[in-house]
Chimera marker file (.cmm) of the C-alpha trace (Angstrom):
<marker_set name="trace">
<marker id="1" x="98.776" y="141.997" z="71.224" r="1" g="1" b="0" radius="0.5"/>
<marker id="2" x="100.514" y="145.115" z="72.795" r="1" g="1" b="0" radius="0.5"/>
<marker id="3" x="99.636" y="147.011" z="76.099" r="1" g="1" b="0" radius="0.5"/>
<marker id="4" x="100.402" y="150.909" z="76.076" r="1" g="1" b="0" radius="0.5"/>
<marker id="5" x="99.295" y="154.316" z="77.402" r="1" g="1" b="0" radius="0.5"/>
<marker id="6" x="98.281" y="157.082" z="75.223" r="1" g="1" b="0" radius="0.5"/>
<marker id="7" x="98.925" y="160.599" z="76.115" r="1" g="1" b="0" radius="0.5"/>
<marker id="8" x="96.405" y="160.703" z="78.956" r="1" g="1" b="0" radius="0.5"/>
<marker id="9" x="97.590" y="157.732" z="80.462" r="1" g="1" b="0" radius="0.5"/>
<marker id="10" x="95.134" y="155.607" z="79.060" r="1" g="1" b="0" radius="0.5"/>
<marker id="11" x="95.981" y="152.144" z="78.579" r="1" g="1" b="0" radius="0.5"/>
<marker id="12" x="95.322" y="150.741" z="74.971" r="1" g="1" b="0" radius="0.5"/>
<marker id="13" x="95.623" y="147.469" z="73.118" r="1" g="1" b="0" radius="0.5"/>
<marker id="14" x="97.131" y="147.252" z="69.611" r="1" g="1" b="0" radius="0.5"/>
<marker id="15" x="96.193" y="144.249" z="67.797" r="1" g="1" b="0" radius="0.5"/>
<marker id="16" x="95.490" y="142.580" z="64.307" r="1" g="1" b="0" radius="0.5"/>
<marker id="17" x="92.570" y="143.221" z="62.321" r="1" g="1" b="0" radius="0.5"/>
<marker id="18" x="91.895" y="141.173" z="58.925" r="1" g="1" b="0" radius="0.5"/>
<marker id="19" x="89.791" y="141.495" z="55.744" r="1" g="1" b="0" radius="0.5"/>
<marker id="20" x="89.038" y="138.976" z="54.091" r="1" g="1" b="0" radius="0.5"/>
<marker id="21" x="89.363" y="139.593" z="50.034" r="1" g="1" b="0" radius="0.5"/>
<marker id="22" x="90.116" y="138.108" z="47.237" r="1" g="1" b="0" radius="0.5"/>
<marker id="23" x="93.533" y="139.595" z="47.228" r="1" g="1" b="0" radius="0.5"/>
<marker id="24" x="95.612" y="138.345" z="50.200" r="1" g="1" b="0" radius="0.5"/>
<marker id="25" x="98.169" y="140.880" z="49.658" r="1" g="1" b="0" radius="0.5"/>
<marker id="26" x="97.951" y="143.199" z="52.570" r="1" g="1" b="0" radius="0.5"/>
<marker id="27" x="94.829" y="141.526" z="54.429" r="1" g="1" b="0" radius="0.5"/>
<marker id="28" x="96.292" y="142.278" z="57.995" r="1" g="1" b="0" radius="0.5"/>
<marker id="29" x="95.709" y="145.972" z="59.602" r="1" g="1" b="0" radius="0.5"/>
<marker id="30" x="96.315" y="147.621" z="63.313" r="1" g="1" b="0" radius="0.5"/>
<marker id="31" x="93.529" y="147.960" z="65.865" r="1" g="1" b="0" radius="0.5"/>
<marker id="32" x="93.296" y="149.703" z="68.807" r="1" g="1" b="0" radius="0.5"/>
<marker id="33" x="91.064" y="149.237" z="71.121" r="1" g="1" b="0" radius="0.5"/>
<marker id="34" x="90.890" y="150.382" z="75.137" r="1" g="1" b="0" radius="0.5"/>
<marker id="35" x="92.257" y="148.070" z="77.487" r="1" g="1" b="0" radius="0.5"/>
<marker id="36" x="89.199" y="146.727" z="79.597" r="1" g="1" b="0" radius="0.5"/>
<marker id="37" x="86.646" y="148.549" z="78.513" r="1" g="1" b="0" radius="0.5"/>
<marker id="38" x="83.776" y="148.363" z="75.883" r="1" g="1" b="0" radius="0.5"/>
<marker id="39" x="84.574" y="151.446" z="73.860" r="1" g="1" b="0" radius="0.5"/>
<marker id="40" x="84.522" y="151.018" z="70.277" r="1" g="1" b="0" radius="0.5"/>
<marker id="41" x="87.979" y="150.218" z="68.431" r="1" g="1" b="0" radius="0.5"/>
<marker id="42" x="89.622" y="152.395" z="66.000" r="1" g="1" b="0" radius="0.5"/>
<marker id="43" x="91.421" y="150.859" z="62.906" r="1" g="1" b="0" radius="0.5"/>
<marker id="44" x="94.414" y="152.298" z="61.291" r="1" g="1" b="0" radius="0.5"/>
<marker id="45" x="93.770" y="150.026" z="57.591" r="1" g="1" b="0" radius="0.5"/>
<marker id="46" x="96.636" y="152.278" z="55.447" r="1" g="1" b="0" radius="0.5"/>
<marker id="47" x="98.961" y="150.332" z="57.652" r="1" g="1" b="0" radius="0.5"/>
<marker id="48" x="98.988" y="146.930" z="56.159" r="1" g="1" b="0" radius="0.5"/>
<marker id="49" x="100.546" y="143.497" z="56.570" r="1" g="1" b="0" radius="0.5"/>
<marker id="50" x="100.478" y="140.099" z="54.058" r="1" g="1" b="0" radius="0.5"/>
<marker id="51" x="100.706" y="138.077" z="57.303" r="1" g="1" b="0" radius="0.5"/>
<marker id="52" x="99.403" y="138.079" z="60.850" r="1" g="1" b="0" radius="0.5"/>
<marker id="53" x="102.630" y="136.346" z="61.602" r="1" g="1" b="0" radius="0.5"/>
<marker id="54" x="104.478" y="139.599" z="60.441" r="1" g="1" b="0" radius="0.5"/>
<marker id="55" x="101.416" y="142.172" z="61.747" r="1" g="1" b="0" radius="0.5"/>
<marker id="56" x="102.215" y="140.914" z="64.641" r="1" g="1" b="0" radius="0.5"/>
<marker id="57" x="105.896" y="140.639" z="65.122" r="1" g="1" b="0" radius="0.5"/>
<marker id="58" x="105.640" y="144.911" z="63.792" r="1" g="1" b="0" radius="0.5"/>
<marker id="59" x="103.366" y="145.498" z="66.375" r="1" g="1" b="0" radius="0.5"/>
<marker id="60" x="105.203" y="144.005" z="69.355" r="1" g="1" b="0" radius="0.5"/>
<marker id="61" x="108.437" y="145.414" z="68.367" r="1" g="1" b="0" radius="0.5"/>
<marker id="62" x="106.673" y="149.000" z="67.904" r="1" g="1" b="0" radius="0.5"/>
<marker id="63" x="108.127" y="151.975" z="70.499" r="1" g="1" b="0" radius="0.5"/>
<marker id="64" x="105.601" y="153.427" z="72.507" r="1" g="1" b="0" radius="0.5"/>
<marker id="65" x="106.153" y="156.581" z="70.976" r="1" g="1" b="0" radius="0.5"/>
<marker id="66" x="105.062" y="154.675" z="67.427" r="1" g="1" b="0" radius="0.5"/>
<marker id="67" x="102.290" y="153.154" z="68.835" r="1" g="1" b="0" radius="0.5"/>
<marker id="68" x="100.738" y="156.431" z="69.942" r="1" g="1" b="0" radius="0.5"/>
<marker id="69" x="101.206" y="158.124" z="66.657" r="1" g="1" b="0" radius="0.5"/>
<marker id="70" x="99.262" y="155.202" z="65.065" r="1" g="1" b="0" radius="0.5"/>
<marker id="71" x="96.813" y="156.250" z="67.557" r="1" g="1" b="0" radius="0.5"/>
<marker id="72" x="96.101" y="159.316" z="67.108" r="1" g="1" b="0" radius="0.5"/>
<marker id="73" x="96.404" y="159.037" z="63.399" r="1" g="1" b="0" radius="0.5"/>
<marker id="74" x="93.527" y="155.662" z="63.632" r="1" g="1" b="0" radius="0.5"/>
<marker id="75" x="91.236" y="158.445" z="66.028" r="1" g="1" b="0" radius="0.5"/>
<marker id="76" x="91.627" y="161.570" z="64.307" r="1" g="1" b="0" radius="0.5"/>
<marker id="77" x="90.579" y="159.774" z="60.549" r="1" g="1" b="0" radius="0.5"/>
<marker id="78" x="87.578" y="158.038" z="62.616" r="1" g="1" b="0" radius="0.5"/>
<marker id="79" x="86.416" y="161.080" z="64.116" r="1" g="1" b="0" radius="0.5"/>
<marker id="80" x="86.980" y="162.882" z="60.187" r="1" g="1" b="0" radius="0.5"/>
<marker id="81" x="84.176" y="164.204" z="58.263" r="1" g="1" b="0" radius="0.5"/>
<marker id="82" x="82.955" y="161.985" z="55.418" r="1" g="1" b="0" radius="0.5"/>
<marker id="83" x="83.012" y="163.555" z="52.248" r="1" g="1" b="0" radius="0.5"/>
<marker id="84" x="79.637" y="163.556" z="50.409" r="1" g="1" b="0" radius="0.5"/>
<marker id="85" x="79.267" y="160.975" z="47.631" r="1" g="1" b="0" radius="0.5"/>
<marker id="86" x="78.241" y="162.518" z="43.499" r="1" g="1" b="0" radius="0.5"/>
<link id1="1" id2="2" r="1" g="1" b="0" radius="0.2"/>
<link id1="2" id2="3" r="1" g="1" b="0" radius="0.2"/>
<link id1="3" id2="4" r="1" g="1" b="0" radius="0.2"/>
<link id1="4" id2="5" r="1" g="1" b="0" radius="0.2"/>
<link id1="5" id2="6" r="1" g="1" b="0" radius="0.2"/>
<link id1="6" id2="7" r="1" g="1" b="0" radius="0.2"/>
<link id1="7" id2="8" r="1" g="1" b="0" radius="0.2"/>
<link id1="8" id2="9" r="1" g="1" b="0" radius="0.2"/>
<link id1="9" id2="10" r="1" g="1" b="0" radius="0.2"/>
<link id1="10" id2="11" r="1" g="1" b="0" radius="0.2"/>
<link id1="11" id2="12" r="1" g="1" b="0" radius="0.2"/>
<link id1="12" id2="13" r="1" g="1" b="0" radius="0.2"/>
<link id1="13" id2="14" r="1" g="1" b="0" radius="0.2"/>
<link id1="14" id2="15" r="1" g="1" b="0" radius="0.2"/>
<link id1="15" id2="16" r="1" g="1" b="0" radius="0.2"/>
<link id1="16" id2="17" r="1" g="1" b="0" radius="0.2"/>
<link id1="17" id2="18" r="1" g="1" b="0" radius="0.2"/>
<link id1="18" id2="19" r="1" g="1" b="0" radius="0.2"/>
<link id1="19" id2="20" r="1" g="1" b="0" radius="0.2"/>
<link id1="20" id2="21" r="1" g="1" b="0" radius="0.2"/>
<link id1="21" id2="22" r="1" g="1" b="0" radius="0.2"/>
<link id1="22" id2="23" r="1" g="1" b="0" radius="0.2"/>
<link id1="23" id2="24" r="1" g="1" b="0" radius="0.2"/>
<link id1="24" id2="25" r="1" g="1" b="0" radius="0.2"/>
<link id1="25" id2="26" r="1" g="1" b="0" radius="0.2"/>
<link id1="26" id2="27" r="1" g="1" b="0" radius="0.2"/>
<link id1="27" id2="28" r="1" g="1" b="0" radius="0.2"/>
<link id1="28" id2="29" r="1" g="1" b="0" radius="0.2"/>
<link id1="29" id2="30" r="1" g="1" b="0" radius="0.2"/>
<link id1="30" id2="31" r="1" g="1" b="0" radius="0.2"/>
<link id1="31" id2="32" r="1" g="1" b="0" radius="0.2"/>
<link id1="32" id2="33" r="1" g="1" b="0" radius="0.2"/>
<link id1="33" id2="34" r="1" g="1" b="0" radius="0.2"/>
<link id1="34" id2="35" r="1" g="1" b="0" radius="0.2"/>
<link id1="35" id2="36" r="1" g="1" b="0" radius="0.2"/>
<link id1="36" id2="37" r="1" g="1" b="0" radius="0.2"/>
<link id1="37" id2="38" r="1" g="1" b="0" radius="0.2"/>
<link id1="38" id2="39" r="1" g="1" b="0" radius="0.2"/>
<link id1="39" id2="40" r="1" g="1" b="0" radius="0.2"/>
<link id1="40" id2="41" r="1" g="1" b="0" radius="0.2"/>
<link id1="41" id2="42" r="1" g="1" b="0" radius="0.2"/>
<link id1="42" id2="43" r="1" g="1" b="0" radius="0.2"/>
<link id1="43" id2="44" r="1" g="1" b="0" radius="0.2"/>
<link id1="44" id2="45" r="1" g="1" b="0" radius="0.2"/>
<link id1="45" id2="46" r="1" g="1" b="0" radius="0.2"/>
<link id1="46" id2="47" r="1" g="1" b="0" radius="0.2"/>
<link id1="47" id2="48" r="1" g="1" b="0" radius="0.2"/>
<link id1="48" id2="49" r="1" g="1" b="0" radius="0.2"/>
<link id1="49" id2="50" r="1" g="1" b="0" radius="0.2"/>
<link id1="50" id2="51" r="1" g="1" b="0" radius="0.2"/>
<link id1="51" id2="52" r="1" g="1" b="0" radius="0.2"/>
<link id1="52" id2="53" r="1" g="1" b="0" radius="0.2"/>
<link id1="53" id2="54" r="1" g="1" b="0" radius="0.2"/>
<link id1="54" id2="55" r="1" g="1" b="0" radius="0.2"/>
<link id1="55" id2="56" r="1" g="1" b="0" radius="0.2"/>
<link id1="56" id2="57" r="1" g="1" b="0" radius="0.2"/>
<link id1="57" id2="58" r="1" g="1" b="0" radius="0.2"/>
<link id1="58" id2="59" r="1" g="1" b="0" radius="0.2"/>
<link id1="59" id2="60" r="1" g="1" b="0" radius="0.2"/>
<link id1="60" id2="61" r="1" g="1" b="0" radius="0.2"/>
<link id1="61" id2="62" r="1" g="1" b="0" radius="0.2"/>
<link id1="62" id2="63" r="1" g="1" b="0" radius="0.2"/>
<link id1="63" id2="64" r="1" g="1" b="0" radius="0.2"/>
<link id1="64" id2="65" r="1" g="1" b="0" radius="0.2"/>
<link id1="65" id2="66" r="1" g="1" b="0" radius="0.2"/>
<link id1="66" id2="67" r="1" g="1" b="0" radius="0.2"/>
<link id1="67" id2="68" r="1" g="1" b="0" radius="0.2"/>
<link id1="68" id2="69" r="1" g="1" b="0" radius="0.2"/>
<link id1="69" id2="70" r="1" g="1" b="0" radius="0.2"/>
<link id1="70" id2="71" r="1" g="1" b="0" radius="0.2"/>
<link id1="71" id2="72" r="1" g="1" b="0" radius="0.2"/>
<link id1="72" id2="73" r="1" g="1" b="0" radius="0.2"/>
<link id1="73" id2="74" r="1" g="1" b="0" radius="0.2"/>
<link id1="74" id2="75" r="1" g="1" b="0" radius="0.2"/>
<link id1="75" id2="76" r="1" g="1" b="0" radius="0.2"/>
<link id1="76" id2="77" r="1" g="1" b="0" radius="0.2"/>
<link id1="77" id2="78" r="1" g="1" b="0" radius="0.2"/>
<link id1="78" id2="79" r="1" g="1" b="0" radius="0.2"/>
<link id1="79" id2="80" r="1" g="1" b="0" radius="0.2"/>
<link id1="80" id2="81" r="1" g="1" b="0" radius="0.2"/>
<link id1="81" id2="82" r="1" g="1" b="0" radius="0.2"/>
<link id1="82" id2="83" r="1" g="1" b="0" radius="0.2"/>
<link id1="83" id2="84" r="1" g="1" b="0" radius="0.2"/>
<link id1="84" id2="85" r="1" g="1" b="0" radius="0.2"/>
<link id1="85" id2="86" r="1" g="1" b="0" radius="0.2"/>
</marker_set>
């Protein structure tokens, strides 16, 4: 797990989500979540590892700068419209 601010200052957690499948490839995903409190997590699941071993080692080595761009990217696509279904 990872420890930065965002652009407000806010301190954030990056971390490793999985989904479990029947294909293993690319099972292992970024979260973000805020540090200490009980807001909801966002997920940023285009971004995608085969291992936790190697989500992991990505994450920590991530610049700050990085890690808020995979921020805002995981917030603004939660906070998107869902397209109606035919």
């Amino acid at each position: 797990m990872r420890t930065f601010n965002d652009e407000q200052g806010r301190s954030w957690t990056a971390s490793v989500g999985r989904r479990d499948g029947l294909d293993y490839k690319g099972r292992y995903f970024a979260v973000f979540h805020p540090t200490g409190e009980e807001a909801p997590m966002v997920s940023l699941e285009d971004v995608r590892w085969n291992s936790e071993k190697t989500a992991r080692r990505t994450l920590e080595t991530m610049s700050d700068v990085e890690l808020r761009r995979r921020l805002r990217s995981a917030r603004g696509r939660a906070s998107a419209p869902v397209p109606p279904s035919d």
